[in-house]
C-alpha positions in Angstrom: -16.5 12.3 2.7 -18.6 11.8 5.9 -18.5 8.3 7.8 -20.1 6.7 10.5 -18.0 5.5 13.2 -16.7 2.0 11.8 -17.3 -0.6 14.4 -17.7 -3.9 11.5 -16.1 -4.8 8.3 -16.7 -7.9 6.0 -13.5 -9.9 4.8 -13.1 -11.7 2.1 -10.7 -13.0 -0.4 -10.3 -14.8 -3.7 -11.5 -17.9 -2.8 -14.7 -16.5 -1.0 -16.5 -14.5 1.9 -13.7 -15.3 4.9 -15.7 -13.4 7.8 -16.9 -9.9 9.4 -13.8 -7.6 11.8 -15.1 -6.1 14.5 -14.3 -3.7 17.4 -16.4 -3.7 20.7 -15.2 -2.2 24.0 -11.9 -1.2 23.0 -11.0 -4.7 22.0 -10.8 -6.3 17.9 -12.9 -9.5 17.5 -12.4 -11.8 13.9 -15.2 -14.4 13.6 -15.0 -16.7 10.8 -18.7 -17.6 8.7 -19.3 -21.1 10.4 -19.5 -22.3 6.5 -16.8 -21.1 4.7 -14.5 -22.5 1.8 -11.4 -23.1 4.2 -9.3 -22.1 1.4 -10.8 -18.6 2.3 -8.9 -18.6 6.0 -7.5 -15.0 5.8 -3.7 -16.2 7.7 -1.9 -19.0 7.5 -1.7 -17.9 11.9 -5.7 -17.5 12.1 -7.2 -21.4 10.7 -10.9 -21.4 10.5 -12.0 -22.2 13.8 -15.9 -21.4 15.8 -14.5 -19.6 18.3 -13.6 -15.8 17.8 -10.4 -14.4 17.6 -10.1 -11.6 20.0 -7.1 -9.0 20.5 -6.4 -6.1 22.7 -4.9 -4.6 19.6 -5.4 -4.7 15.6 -4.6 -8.4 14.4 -1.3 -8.2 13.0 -2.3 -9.6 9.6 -4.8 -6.5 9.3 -2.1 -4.0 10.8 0.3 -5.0 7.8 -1.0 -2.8 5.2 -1.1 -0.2 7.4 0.4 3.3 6.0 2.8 5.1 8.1 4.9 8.1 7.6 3.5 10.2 5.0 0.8 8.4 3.6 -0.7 8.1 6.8 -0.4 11.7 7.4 -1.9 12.6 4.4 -4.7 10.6 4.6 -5.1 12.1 8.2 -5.0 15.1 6.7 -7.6 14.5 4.1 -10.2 12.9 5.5 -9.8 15.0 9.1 -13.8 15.1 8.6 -15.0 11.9 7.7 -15.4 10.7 11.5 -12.8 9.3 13.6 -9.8 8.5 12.4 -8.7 5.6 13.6 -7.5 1.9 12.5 -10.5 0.8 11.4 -11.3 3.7 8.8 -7.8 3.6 7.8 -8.1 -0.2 7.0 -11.5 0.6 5.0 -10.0 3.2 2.9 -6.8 1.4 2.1 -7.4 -2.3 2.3 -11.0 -2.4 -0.3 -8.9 -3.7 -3.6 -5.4 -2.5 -3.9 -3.9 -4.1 -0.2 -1.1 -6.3 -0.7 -1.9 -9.8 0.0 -5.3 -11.5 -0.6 -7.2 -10.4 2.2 -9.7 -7.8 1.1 -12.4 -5.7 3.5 -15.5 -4.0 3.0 -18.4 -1.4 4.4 -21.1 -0.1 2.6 -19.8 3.4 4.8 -17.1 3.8 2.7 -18.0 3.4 -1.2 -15.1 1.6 -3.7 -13.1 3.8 -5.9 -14.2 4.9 -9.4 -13.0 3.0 -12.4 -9.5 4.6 -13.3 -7.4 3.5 -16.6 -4.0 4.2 -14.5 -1.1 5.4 -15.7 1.2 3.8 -18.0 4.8 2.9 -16.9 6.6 4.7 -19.9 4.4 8.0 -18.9 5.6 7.6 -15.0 9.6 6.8 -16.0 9.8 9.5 -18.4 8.0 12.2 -16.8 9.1 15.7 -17.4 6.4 17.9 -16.3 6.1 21.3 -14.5 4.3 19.7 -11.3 5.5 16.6 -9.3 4.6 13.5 -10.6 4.4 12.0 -7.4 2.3 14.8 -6.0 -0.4 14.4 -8.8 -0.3 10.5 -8.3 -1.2 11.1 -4.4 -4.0 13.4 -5.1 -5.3 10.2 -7.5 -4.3 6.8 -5.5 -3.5 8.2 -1.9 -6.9 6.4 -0.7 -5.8 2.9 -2.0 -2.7 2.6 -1.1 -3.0 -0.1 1.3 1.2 -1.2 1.6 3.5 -0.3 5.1 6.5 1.7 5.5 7.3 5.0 6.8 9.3 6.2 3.1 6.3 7.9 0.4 5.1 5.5 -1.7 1.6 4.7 -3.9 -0.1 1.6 -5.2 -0.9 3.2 -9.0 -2.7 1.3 -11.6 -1.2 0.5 -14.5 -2.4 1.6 -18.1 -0.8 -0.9 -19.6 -2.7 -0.3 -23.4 0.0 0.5 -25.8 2.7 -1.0 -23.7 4.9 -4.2 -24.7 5.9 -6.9 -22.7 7.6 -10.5 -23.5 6.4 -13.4 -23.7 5.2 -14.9 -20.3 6.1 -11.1 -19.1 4.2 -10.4 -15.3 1.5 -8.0 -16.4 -0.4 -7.1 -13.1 -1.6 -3.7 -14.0 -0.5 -2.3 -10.3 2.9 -0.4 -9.3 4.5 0.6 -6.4 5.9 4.2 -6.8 8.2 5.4 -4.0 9.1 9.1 -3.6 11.9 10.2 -1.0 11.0 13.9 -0.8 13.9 16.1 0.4 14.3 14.1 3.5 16.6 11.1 2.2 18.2 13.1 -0.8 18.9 10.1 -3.8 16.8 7.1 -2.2 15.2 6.3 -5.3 19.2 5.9 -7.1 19.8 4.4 -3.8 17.2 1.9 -3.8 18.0 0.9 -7.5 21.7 0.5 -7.1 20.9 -1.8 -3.8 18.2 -3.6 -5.7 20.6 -4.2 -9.1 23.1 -5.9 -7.0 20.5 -8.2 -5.5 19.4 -9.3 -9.0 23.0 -9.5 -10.3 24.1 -11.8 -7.4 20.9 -14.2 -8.4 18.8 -13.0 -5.4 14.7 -13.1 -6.4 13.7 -9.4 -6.9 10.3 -8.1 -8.7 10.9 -5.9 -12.0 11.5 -2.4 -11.0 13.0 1.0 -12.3 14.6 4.3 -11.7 12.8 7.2 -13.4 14.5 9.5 -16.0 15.0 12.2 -13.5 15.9 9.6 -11.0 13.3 10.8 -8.2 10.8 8.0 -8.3 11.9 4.2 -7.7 9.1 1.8 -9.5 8.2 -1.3 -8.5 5.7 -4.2 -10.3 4.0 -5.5 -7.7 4.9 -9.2 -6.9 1.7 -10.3 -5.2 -0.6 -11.0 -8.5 -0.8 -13.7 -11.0 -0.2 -12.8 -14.9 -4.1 -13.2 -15.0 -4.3 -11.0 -11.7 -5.5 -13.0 -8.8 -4.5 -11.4 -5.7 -1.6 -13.9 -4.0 -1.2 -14.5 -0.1 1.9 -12.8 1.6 2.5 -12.4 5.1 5.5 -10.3 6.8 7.4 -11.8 9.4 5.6 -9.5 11.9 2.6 -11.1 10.9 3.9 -14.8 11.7 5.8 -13.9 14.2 2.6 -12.5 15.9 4.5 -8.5 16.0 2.9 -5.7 15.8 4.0 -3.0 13.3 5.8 -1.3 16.5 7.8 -4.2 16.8 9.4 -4.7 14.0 12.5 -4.1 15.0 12.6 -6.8 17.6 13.7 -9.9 17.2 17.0 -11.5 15.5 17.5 -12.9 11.9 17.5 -16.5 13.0 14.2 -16.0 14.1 13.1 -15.2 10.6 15.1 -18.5 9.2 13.0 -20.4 11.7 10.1 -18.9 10.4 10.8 -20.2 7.4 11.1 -23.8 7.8 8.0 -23.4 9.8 5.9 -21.6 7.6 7.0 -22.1 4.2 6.4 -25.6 2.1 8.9 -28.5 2.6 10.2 -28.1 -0.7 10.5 -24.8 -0.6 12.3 -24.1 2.7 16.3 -24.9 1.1 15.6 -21.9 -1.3 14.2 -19.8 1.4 16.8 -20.2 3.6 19.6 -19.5 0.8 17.7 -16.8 0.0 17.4 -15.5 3.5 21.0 -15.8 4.0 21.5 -13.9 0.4 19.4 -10.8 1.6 21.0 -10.5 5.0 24.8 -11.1 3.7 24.0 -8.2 0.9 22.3 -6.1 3.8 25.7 -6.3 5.8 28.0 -5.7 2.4 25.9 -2.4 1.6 25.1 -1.2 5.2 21.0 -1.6 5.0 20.1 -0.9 8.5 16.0 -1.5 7.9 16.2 -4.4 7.4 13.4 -5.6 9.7 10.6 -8.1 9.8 8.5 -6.5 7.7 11.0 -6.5 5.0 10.5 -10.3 4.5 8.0 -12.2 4.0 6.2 -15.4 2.2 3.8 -15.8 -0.9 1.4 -18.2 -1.4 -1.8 -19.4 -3.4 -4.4 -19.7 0.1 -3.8 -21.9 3.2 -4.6 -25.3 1.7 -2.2 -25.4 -1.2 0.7 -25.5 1.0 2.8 -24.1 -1.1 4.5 -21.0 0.7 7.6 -19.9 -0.5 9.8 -17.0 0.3 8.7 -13.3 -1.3 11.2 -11.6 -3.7 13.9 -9.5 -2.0 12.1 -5.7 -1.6 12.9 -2.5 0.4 16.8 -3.1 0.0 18.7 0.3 0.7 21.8 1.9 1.9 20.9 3.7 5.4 24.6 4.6 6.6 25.0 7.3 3.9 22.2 9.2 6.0 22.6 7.4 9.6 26.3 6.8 9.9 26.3 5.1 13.0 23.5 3.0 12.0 23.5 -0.9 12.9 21.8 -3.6 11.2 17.4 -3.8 12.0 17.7 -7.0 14.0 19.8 -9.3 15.9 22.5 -11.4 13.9 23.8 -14.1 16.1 23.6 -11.8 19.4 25.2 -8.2 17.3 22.9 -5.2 15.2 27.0 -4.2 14.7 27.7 -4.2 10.6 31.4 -4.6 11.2 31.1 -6.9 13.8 28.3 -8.9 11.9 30.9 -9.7 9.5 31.9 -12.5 10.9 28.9 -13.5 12.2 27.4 -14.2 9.3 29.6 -17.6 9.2 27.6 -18.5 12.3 24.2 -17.7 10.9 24.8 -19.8 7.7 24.6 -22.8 9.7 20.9 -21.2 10.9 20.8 -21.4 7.2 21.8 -24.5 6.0 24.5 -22.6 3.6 27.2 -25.2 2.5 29.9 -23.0 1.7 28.9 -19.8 3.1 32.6 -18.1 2.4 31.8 -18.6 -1.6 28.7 -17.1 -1.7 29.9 -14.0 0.2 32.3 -13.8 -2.2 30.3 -14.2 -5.1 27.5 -11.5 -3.9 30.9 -9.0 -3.3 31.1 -9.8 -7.2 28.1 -8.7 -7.9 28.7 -5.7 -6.0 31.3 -4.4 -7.6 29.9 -5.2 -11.1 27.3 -3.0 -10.1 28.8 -0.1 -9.1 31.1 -0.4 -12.1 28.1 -0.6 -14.2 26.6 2.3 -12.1 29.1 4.7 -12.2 27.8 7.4 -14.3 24.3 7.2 -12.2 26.7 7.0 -8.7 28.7 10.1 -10.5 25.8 12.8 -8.9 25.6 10.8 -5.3 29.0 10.6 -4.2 28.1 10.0 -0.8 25.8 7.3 -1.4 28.5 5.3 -3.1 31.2 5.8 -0.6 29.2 4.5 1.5 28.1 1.4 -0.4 31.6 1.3 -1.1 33.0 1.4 2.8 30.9 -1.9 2.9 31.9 -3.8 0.4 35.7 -2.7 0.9 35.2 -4.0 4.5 33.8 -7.2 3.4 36.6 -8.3 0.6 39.4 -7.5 3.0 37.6 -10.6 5.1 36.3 -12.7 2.5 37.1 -11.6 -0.8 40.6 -13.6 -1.3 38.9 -16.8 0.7 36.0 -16.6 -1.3 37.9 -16.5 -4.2 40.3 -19.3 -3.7 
């Protein structure tokens, strides 16, 4: 494929036409249409307004899709010849349909995909074939997958004919499939085990799944409605104003203040419990990427006011690899896992958490029930569960008989 250079792209989203992107002497402009359906604001940090928006840099709610790592190189690598390849064509190729969030852009210099029927779920878990499954999926979806983070992963479509769901089941015909290559060897078994014990301890988490051969980790997308629409979410770079690059700055009490800013009245006590949830669980297993990005907010379009926290995503144990590794962010003045121990009792008052002690002690439970239940899976990654295991060990011998009692 052969582009022009990409200097304008139209936005738009569910409820409408939002506005046109543009870069002019090396700075980003966003101008609203001067009639638009305000429920068709693209951020809930960029209200409709006559006046452009103007950055030196990429807006940071049209950096968030942004692939890194090895989708990014890949796509470097494939379209090397299409022009220059640079934020812009990178947010054309990736952010057409597929992007998570609501906010969708479009240029008649780079045409949509063709109509594909996807792949079905049971066909990705039980894959047994010669090549790589994850391989063949790149060569399909590489183009539109428009979701961050350094690790390999794909928005796929899902066939979902012949497949059967409950009733009320979420149905939204798109999965996120992450790969680990030979770099991070059993992230995907990882990924599940630190994902199980957040659903066991009662934390919100999409539907996901380990393959058969336990190389790809499966996630159902949580930004679409059973019908499909396309919900808002925005990262905590994005409301925080961070750029990708920065998401490492900045401390976990930022994020709960975030919350009760961002998110709607009645929905800031949950958020902030499950804030607290997702951090405490991040200490106990030793997640050390934690970082903005890896929370975030879902909601309808800016006038419903009805934000609410995202389900818990991207949870993973990072000292079996990085044994020295701290936690992504601040926590009450530490990025220190042992030390953060006891300052989680500090940042449950940032949360509003009651009886912080008890739920510590009831997440441990849900630890350990998990890696009972996990044993024969743990069996073949003995150094990922020691090391989930150093954490929660390290954690009961502080709160484990006073959470109990």
């Amino acid at each position: 494929m052969k582009t022009k250079t990409i200097e304008h792209l139209r936005v738009r989203t569910p409820q409408g036409d939002s506005g046109m992107l543009a870069r002019e002497t090396g700075a980003y402009f966003f101008q609203y249409h001067p009639t638009i359906n305000a429920a068709a604001e693209v951020s809930l940090t960029m209200p409709h307004r006559m006046d452009q928006y103007r950055s030196e840099l990429l807006f940071p709610l049209f950096e968030m899709n942004m692939p890194e790592g090895y989708v990014l190189e890949e796509l470097r690598n494939r379209f090397a010849k299409a022009g220059r390849f640079d934020p812009m064509l990178l947010l054309a190729l990736t952010g057409r349909e597929a992007a998570i969030g609501r906010v969708m852009v479009e240029t008649p210099d780079v045409p949509g995909d063709e109509a594909d029927k996807g792949v079905s779920l049971t066909e990705i878990l039980a894959w047994n074939g010669a090549e790589d499954l994850f391989t063949e999926l790149s060569h399909r979806y590489l183009s539109r997958t428009g979701v961050s983070g350094v690790q390999p992963k794909l928005l796929v479509p899902e066939d979902t004919r012949g497949e059967i769901y409950g009733k009320g089941a979420l149905t939204t015909r798109e999965l996120i499939v992450k790969s680990a290559g030979d770099k991070y060897p059993g992230l995907a078994v990882n990924e599940f085990v630190c994902m199980s014990m957040a659903k066991a301890a009662g934390i919100p988490v999409a539907e996901f799944h380990l393959s058969e051969n336990r190389r790809l980790f499966v996630m159902r997308r949580f930004d679409r409605t059973a019908e499909g629409m396309a919900l808002g979410f925005e990262d905590m770079a994005v409301l925080m104003g961070r750029t990708t690059a920065d998401k490492y700055k900045g401390s976990y009490t930022q994020i709960a203040k975030a919350l009760q800013l961002f998110c709607a009245p009645e929905q800031v006590a949950q958020a902030l419990a499950q804030l607290f949830d997702q951090v405490a669980l991040s200490c106990i297993v030793g997640n050390g990427d934690a970082h903005l990005k890896n929370f975030g907010v879902l909601y309808t379009d800016p006038l419903s006011i009805d934000a609410r926290m995202a389900p818990a995503y991207d949870i993973v144990n990072t000292t079996c690899y990085i044994p020295e590794d701290g936690l992504a962010l601040s926590l009450k003045g530490t990025r220190n896992l042992f030390v953060a121990r006891l300052e989680l009792m500090e940042f449950a008052r940032d949360c509003d958490i009651a009886n912080p002690q008890q739920r510590i002690g009831e997440i441990l439970e849900a630890c350990e029930t998990t890696l009972t239940g996990q044993a024969a899976l743990l069996r073949d990654f003995p150094d990922i569960e020691t090391a989930i295991r150093q954490g929660v060990e390290q954690f009961q011998l502080t709160y484990g008989k006073k959470a109990a009692t």
